[in-house]
C-alpha positions as CSV (number, residue, x, y, z in Angstrom):
1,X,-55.7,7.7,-25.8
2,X,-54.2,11.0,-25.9
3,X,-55.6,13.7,-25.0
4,X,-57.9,16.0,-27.1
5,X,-58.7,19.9,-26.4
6,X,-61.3,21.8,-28.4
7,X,-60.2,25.9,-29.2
8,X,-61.2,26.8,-26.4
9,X,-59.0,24.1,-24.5
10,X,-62.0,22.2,-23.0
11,X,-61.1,18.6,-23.0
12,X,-63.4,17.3,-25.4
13,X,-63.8,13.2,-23.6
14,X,-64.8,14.8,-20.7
15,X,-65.9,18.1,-21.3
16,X,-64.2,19.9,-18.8
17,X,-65.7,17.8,-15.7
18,X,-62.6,16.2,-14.9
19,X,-64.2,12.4,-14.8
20,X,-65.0,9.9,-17.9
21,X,-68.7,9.4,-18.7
22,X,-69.9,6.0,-19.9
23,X,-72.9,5.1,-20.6
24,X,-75.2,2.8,-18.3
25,X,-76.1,-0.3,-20.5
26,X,-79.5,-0.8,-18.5
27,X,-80.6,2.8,-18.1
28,X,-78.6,4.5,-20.8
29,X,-77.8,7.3,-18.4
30,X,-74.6,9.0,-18.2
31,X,-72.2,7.2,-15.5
32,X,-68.8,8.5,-14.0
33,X,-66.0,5.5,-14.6
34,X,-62.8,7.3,-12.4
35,X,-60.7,10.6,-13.7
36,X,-60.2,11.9,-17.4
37,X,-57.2,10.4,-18.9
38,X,-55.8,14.3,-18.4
39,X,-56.6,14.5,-14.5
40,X,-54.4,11.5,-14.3
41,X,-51.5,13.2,-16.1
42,X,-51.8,16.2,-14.3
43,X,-51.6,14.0,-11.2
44,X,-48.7,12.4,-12.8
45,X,-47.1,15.3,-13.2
46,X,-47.4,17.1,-10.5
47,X,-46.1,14.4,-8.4
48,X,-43.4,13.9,-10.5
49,X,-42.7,17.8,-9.7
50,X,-43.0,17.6,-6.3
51,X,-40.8,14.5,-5.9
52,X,-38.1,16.1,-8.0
53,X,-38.3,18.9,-5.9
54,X,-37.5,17.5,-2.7
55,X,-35.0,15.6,-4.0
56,X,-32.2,18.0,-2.7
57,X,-30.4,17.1,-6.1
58,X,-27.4,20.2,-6.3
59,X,-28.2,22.7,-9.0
60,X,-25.6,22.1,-10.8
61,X,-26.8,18.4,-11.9
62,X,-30.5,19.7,-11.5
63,X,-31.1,19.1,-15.5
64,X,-28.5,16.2,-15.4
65,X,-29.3,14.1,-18.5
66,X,-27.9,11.7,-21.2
67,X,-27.6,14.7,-23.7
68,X,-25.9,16.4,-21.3
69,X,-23.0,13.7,-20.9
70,X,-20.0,14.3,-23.6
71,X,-18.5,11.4,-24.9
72,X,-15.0,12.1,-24.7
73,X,-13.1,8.7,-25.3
74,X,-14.6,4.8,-25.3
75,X,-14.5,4.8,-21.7
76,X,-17.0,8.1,-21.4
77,X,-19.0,6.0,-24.3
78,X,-19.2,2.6,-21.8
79,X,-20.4,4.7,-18.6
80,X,-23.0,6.8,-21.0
81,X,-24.3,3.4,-22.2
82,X,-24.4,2.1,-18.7
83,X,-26.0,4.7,-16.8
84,X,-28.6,5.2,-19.5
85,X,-29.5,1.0,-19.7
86,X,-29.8,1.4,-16.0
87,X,-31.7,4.7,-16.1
88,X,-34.7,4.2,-18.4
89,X,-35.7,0.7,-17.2
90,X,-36.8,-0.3,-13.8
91,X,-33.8,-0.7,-10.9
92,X,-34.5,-4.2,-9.7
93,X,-35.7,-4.3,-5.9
94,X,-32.8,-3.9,-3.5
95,X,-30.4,-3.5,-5.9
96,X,-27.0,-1.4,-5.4
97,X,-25.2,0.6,-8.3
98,X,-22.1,1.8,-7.8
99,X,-20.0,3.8,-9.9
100,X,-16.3,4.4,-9.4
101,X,-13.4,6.0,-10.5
102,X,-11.5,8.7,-9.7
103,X,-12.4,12.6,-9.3
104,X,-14.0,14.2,-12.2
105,X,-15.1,12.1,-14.7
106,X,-18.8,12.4,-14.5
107,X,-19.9,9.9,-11.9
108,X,-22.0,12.3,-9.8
109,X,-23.5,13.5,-13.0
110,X,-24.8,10.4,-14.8
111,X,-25.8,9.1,-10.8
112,X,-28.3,12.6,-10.8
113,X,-29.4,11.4,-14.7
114,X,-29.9,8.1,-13.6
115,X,-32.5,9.2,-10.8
116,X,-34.0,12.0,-12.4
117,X,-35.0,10.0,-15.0
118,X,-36.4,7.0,-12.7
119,X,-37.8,9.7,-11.4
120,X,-40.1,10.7,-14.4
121,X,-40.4,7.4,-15.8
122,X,-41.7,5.4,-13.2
123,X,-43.0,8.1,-10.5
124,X,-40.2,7.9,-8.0
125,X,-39.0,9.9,-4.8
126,X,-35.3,10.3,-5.1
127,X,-32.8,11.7,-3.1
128,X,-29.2,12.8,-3.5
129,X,-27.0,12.6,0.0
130,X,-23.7,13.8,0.1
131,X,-22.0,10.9,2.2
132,X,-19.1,13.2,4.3
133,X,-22.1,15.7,5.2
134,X,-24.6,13.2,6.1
135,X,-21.7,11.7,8.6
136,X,-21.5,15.8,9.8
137,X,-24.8,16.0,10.1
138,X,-25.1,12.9,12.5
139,X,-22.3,13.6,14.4
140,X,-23.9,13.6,18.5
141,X,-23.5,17.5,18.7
142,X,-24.7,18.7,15.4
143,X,-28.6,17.8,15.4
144,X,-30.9,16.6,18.3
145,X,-31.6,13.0,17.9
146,X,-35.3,13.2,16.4
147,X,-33.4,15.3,13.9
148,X,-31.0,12.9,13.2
149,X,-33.5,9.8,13.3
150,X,-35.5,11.0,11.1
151,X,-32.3,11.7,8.2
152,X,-31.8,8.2,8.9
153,X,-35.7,7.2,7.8
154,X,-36.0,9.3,5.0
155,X,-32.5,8.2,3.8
156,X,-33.4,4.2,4.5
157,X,-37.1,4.4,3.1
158,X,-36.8,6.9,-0.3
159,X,-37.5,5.4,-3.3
160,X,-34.3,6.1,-5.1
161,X,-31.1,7.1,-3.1
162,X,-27.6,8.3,-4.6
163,X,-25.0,8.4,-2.1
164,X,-22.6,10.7,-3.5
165,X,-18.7,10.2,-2.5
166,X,-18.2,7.3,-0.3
167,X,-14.6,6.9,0.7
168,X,-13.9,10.8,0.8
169,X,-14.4,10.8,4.5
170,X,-11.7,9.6,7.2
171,X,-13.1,5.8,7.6
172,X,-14.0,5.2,11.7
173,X,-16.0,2.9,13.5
174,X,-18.7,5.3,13.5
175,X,-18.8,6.5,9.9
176,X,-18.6,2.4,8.7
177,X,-22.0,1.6,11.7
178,X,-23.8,4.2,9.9
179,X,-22.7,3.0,6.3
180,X,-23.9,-0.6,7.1
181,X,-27.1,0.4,8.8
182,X,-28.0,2.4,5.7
183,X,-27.2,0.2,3.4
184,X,-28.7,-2.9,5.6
185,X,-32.2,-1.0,6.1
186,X,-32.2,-0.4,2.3
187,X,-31.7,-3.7,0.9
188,X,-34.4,-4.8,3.2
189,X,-36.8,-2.3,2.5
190,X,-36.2,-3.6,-1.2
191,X,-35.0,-0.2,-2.1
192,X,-32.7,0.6,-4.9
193,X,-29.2,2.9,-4.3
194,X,-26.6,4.8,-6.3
195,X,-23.1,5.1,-4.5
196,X,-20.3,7.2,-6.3
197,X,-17.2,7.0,-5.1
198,X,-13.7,7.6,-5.8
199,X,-12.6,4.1,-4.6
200,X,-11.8,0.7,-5.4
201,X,-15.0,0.2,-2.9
202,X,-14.8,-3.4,-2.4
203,X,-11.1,-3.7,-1.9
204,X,-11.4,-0.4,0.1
205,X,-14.1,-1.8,2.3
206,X,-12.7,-5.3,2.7
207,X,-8.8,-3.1,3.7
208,X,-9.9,-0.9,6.6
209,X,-8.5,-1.7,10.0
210,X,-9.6,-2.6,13.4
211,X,-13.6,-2.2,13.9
212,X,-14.3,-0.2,11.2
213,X,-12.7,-2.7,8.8
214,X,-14.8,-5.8,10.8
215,X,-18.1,-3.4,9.6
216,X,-16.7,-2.4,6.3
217,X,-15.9,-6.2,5.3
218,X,-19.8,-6.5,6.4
219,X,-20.9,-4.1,4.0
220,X,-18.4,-5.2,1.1
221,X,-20.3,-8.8,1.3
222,X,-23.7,-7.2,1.0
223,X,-22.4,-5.3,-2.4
224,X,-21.1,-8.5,-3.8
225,X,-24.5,-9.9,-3.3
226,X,-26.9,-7.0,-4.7
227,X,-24.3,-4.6,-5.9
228,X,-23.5,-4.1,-9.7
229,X,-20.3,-2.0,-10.2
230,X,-19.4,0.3,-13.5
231,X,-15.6,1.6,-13.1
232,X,-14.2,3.5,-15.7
233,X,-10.9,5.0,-15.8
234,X,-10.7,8.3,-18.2
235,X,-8.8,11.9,-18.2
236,X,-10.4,14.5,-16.2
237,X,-13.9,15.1,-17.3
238,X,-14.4,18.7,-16.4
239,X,-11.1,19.8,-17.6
240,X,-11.9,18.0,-21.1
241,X,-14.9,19.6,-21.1
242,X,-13.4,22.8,-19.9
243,X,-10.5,22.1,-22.0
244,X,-13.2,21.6,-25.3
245,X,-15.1,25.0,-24.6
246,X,-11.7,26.7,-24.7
247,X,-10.5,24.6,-28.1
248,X,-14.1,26.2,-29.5
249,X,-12.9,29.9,-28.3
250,X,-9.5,28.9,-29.9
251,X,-10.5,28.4,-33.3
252,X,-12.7,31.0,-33.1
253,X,-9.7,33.5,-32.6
254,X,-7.7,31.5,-35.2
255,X,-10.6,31.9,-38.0
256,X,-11.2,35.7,-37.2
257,X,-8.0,36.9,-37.0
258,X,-7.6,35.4,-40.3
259,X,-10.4,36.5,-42.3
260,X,-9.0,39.9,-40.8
261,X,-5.1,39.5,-41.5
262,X,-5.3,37.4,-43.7
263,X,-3.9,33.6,-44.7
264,X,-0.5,34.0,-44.5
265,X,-0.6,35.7,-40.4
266,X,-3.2,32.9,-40.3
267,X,-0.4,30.3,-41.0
268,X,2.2,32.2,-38.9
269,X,-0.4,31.8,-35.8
270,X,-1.2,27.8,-36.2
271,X,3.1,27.4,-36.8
272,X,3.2,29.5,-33.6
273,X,0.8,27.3,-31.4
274,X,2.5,23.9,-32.9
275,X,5.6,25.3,-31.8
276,X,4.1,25.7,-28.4
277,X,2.6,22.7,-28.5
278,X,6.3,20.4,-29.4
279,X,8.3,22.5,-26.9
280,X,6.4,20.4,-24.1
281,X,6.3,16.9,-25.6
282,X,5.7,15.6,-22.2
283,X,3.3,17.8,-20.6
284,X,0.1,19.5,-21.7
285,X,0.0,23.2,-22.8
286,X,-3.0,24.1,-21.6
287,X,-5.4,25.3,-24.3
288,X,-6.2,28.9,-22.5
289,X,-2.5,29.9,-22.9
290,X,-2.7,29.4,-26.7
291,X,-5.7,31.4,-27.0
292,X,-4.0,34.3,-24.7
293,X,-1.1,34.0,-27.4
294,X,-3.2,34.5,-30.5
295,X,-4.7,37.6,-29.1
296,X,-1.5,39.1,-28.2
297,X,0.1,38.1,-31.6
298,X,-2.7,39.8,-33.0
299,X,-2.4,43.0,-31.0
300,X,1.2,43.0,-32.5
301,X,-0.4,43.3,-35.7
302,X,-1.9,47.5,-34.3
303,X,1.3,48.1,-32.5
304,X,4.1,47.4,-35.1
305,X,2.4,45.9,-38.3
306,X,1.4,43.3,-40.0
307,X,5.2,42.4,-41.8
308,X,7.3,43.4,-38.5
309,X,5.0,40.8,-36.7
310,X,5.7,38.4,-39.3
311,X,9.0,38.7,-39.4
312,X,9.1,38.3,-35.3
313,X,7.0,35.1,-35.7
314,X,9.1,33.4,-38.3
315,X,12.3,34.4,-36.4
316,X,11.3,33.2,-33.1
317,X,9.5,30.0,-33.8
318,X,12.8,28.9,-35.8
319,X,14.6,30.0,-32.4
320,X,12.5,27.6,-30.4
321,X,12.4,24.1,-29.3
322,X,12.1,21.1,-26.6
323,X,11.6,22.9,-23.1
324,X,11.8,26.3,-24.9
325,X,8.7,27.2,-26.5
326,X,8.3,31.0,-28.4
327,X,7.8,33.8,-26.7
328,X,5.6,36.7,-27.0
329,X,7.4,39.0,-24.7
330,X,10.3,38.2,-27.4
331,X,8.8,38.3,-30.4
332,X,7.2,41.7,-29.6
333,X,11.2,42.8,-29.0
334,X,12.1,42.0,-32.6
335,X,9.3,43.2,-33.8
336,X,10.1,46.7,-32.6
337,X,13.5,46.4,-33.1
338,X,12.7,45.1,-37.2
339,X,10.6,48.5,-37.1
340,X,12.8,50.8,-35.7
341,X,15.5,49.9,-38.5
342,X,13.2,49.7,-41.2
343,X,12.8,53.2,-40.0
344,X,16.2,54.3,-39.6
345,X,16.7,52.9,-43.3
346,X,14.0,54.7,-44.7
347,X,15.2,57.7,-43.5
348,X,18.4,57.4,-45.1
């Protein structure tokens, strides 16, 4: 039942008293039967807070959610799908989800939506562990050993873990013991994990040498048992993203300096970026560049005019070509020069 508030925003089942009144059926008095359905989503609430809170998740994935993940391509659409089947119903006990691929395509983000929202869904602690610190962190020299025991428990006995970046480390002996003994104490405390990491992580486990190869092929058969694994291979996520914000500023400059100069500079400015753009067939122009052009093409426009500009375009786009893209610095030369002997002709 949800709750109800009068105007003054007393709760009207319980009148403010915190507890649900039913009435005796022998005496027909008034009878407390637990908390108000609204102490017990405040309670709710508040723990959910508190857990979030402590879950050391880094500010930047702080709000991490599935609106927040941009589908870039069908691989971005599989690993959105996944993470947020996995996220809003219950993480079997024990079980181990591991998503790899390499750097920058979103893992550590949908791992941080994944928790937060078992988080508020079903009441969770969670914790986010960044695996190369934790291994600098329980190196003999950096905290006493109740310190470092006590990392261990909270890291073993959390509700939720992510364990961000395996496989960024150096592998040792040492760094492998501690991997096993987490993973170990967590699959027997029935306790769910998130790994990210950049690797292959089976194959990567299975390949180390010596001793720490001996652990890691321990750990590998633990994850073929419990683990379920989501690799996606896409192009770099932050600099799509980046790359998408900077398109936006882009056409932004395109449509403004448009409206203001008109369509035919308009036309001139999108022949000058495809020019830039076919010069490098085989590599990427990157998006800022174009933008930086545009506003110097348009600065043209005060300094020599709209028709010497023009003229400068036209000229030096039908100059370039593979490996030899148009130039401003160039462009801004004939311009001048066109200027100078439209001058020198009008004085005549």
């Amino acid at each position: 039942m949800a709750d109800k508030k009068n105007t003054s925003g007393v709760c009207e089942l319980c009148g403010g008293l915190g507890v649900r009144l039913v009435t005796d059926p022998e005496t027909g008095n008034s009878m407390a039967a637990g908390p108000c359905s609204h102490i017990i989503r405040e309670r709710l609430e508040w723990r959910s807070a508190a857990a979030l809170a402590s879950a050391e998740i880094p500010p930047l994935y702080a709000e991490a959610g599935w609106e927040g993940y941009h589908v870039l391509d069908g691989d971005t659409a599989m690993a959105k799908r996944f993470a947020k089947s996995i996220g809003e119903n219950p993480i079997p006990p024990g079980r181990i989800i591991i998503l790899e691929g390499r750097t920058g395509i979103g893992k550590t983000y949908l791992a941080c939506a994944i928790a937060l929202e078992q988080a508020k869904r079903f009441n969770l602690s969670v914790r986010y562990i960044s695996w190369p610190e934790m291994m600098r962190r329980l190196m003999p020299e950096a905290l006493t050993k109740n310190q470092q025991e006590k990392m261990r428990d909270d890291a073993r006995e959390i509700d939720l873990l992510i364990l961000d970046e395996i496989g960024v480390e150096k592998p040792s002996a040492f760094s492998m013991r501690n991997l096993y003994d987490l993973i170990d104490g967590r699959y027997k405390y029935l306790k769910p994990t998130i790994i990210t990491t950049n690797e292959n992580l089976l194959k990567w486990l299975d390949e180390q040498p010596g001793e720490a190869g001996d652990i890691g092929r321990r750990i590998s058969s633990r994850l073929k048992e419990v683990g379920e694994r989501l690799s996606w291979i896409s192009e770099d996520y932050r600099l799509e993203l980046g790359d998408k914000h900077r398109r936006g500023k882009l056409d932004e400059e395109l449509e403004s300096a448009e409206k203001e100069l008109g369509a035919e500079f308009g036309s001139a400015l999108r022949a000058w970026i495809l020019a830039m753009q076919e010069a490098r067939p085989e590599g990427r122009v990157v998006v800022g560049s174009l933008t930086n052009a545009v506003q110097s093409l348009v600065g043209m426009v005060e300094e020599v005019g709209l028709e010497g500009t023009l003229q400068a375009m036209t000229q030096e786009i039908g100059e370039s070509g593979p490996g030899s893209p148009p130039r401003v610095g160039r462009a801004k030369e004939l311009a001048r020069l066109w200027s100078d002997n439209l001058a020198a002709g009008d004085a005549t």
